[in-house]
N, C-alpha and C positions, 0 to 999 in steps of 0.2 A: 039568720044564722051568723051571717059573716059581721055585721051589726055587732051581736050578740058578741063575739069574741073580739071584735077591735076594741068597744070598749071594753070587758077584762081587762084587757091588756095595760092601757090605758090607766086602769084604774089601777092596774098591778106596779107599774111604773112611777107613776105619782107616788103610791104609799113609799115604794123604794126610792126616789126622792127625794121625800121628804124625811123620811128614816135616816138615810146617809145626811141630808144635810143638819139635822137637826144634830148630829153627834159632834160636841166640841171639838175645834181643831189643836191640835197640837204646839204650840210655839216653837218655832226654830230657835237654835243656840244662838246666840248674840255673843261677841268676846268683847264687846264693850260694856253689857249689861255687866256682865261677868267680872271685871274689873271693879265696874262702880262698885257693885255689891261687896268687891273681894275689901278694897277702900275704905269701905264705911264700918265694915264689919272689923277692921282693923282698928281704925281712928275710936271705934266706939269702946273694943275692947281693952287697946291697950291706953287707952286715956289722953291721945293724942289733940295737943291741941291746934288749931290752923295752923300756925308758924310752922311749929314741928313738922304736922306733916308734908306743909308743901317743903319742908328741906330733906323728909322721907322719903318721900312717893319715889321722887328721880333717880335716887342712888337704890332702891329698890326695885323699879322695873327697868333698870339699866342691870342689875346682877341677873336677873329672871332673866330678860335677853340674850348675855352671856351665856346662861347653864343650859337654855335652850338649842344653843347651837352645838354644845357643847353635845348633850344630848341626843340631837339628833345626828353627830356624827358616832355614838357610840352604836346608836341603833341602826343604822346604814354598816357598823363593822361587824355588829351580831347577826343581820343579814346576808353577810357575805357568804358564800358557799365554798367552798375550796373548791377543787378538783378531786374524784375519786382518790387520782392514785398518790394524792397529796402527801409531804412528809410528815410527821408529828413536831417537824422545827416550823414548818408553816403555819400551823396549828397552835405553838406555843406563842410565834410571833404576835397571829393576829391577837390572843390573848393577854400579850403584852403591850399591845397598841388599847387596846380595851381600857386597860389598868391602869395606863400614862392619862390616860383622858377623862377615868374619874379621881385621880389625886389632881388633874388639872381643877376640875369641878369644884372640889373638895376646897381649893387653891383661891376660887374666884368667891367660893362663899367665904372663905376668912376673911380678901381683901375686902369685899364690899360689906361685912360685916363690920370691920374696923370703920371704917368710912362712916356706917351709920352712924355708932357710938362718938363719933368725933361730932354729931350733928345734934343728935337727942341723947339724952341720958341712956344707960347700958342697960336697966332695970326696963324701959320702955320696949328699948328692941329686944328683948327675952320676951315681955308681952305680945309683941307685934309678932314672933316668929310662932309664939304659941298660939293666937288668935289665927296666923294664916294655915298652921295644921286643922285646927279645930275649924274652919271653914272648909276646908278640901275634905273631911270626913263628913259634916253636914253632906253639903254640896254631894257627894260620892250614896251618903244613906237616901237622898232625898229623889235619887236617881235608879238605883237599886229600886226604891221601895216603889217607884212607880212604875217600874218595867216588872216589875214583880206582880203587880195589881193588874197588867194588862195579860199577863203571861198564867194566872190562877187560874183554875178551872172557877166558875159558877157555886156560891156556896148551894151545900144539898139544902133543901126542903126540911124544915124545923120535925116533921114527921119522920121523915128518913134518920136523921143526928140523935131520937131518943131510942129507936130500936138497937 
C-alpha cells in the first residue's frame, strides 16, 4: 500500500517537473540590449553612417541622461503628498515647481538638439528622433501584446465558436 502511493507520488512529481521545466523561461530586461537594439534601429532608419553616428550617439545619450533626471525629479514632486490641512498656495507652488522642470526638459531638448544638427545634417536628426518614437511604440506593442498572450483566457474548442 504504502509502496503503492510513494511511487504515485513520485510519479506525480516528476511529470510536474518536467511540465514546469519544460515551459520556456522568460528573458530578463537587459538596458544594454536595449540600447544596442535602440542604436541600430536608429542608425538603420535614419540612414546614419559610422562617422555620424559615433558623433550622434554621445550628444544623444548625454541629453537622455539629462531629461532623465530631469524627470525623475518631476515624478518625486508628483509624488509628493501635502499635508491635509494644506493651503491651495502650497498646492499651486508644488505645481509651479512641476512646470519650471518641464520648460527646463523642454530647454535641454533644444540645446542638445542644436548640438546634434551642428554634427549631422538636420534632415537626419528628424529621422533619428522619428525612428526613436517608432521604436518606443514597437518596443511598447511588442510588450503589451505578450502580457496580453499570457493574461488571455484559452481559445474555446472550434465546437464551442460555431454554435
Amino acid at each position: 500500500m504504502y509502496k503503492t502511493i510513494i511511487t504515485l507520488l513520485c510519479l506525480f512529481l516528476a511529470y510536474t517537473f518536467q511540465s514546469v521545466s519544460a515551459q520556456p523561461r522568460r528573458k530578463s530586461f537587459s538596458p544594454q540590449d536595449f540600447v544596442r537594439k535602440l542604436e541600430s534601429f536608429i542608425v538603420q532608419e535614419a540612414c546614419l553612417t559610422p562617422a555620424e553616428s559615433t558623433a550622434f550617439f554621445p550628444i544623444f545619450h548625454e541629453m537622455h541622461d539629462k531629461q532623465r533626471g530631469i524627470n525623475w525629479q518631476i515624478r518625486e514632486l508628483k509624488k509628493r503628498t501635502l499635508p491635509a490641512n494644506a493651503a491651495d498656495k502650497e498646492y499651486y507652488n508644488l505645481i509651479c515647481e512641476i512646470n519650471k522642470l518641464k520648460i527646463e526638459l523642454a530647454e535641454v531638448e533644444d540645446t542638445y538638439y542644436r548640438k546634434m544638427c551642428k554634427t549631422i545634417p538636420a534632415k537626419k536628426v528628424h529621422k533619428a528622433m522619428k525612428a526613436e518614437d517608432r521604436f518606443h511604440r514597437r518596443m511598447l506593442r511588442n510588450f503589451s501584446n505578450r502580457t496580453a498572450k499570457k493574461q488571455a483566457p484559452p481559445p474555446a474548442p472550434p465546437s464551442a465558436r460555431n454554435k
